[in-house]
GUVEXKOL-873797 format. One record per residue (C-alpha): residue in three letters; x, y, z; residue number from 0. Coordinates in pm, 1 decimal, padded with zeros to 6 digits. Example, Ala and Ser with C-alpha at 12.3 -4.5 7.8 and 13.67 -1.06 7.14 Angstrom:
2
R:ALA:01230.0:-00450.0:00780.0:0 $
R:SER:01367.0:-00106.0:00714.0:1 $
***
This chain:
82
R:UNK:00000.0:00000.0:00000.0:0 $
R:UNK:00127.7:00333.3:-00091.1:1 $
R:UNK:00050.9:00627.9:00111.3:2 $
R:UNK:00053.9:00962.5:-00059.5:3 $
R:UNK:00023.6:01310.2:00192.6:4 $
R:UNK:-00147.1:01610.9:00126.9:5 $
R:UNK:-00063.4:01938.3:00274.6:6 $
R:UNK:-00219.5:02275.2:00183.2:7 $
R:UNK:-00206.6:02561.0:00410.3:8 $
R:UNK:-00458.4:02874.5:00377.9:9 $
R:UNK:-00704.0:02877.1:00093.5:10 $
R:UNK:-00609.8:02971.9:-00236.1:11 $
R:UNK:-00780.1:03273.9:-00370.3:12 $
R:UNK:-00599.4:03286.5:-00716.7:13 $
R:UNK:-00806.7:03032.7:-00945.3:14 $
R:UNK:-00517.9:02990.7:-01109.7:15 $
R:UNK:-00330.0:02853.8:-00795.5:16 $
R:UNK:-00639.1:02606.3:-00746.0:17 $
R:UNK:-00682.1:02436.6:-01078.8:18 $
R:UNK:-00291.2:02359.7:-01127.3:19 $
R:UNK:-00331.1:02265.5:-00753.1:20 $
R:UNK:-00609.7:02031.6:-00807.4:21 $
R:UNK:-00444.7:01880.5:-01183.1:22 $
R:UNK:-00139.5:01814.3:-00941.8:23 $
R:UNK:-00302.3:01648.6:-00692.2:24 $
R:UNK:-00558.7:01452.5:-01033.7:25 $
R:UNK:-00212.9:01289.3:-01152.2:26 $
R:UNK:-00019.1:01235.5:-00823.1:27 $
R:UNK:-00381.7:01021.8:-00738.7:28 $
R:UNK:-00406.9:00851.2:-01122.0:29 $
R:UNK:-00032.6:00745.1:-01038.9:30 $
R:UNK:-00078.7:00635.9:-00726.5:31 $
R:UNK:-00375.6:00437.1:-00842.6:32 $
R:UNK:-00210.8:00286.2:-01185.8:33 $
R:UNK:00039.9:00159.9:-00973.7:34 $
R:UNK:00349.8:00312.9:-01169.0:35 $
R:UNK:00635.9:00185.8:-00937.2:36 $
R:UNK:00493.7:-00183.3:-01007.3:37 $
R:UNK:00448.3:-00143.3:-01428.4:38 $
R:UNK:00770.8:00070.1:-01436.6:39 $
R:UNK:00933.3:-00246.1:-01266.9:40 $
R:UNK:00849.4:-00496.3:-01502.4:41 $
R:UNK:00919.6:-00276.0:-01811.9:42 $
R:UNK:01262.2:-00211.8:-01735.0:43 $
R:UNK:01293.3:-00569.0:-01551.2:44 $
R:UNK:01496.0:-00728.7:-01890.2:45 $
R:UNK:01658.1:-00364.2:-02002.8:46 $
R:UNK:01445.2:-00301.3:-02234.5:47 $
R:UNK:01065.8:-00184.6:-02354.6:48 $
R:UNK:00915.8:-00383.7:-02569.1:49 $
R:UNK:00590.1:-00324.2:-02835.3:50 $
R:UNK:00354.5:-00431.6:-02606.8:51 $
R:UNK:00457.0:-00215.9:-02327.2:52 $
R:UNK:00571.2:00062.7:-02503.6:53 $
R:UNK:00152.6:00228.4:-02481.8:54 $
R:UNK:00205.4:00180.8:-02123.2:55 $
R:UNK:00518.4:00353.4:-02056.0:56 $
R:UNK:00372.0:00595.0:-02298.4:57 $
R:UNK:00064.2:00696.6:-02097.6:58 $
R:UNK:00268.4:00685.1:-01767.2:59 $
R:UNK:00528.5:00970.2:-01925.2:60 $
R:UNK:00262.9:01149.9:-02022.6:61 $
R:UNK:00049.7:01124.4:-01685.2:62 $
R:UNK:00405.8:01227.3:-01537.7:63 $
R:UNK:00471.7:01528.4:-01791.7:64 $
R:UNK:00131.2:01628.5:-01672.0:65 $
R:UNK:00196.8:01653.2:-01279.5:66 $
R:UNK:00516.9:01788.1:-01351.2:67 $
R:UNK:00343.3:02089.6:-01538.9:68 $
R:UNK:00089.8:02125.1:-01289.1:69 $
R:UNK:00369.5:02186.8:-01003.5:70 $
R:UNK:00570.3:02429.0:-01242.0:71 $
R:UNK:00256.8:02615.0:-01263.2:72 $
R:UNK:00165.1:02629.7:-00908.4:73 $
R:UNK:00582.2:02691.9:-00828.1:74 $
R:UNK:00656.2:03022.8:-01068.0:75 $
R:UNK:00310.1:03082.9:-01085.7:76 $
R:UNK:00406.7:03437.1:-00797.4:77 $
R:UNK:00265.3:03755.4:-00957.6:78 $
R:UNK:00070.3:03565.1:-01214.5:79 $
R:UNK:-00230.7:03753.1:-01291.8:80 $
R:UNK:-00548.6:03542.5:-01261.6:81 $
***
């Protein structure tokens, strides 16, 4: 069981701030749930991706590229106008 923690102080009154927040939070939760560490694993378990895993690790990077956006946006997002 993986345990994933949440901490948000204050409310965020930028929608901005809330919608990357809450995208962030989406694919950290769609990871969790997909089990990524476990897939990841057996990809990479004989070097190598093959055809039939290659849509997988495809839709993981790009789950990944997504929640990495999201924090970016919430991170430099100071000064942002909403």
């Amino acid at each position: 069981m993986q345990k994933v923690t949440l901490i948000c102080v204050g409310k965020m009154k930028e929608r901005f701030y809330a919608e990357a927040a809450a995208e962030y939070v989406s694919c950290i939760l769609e990871l969790v749930d997909s089990r990524v560490d476990r897939a990841l694993l057996r990809m990479v378990a004989d070097g190598q991706i093959d055809q039939v895993e290659l849509p997988v690790f495809e839709a993981l990077m790009d789950l990944a590229a997504r929640a990495n956006k999201a924090y970016y946006e919430i991170r430099f997002a100071k000064g942002r106008e909403s």
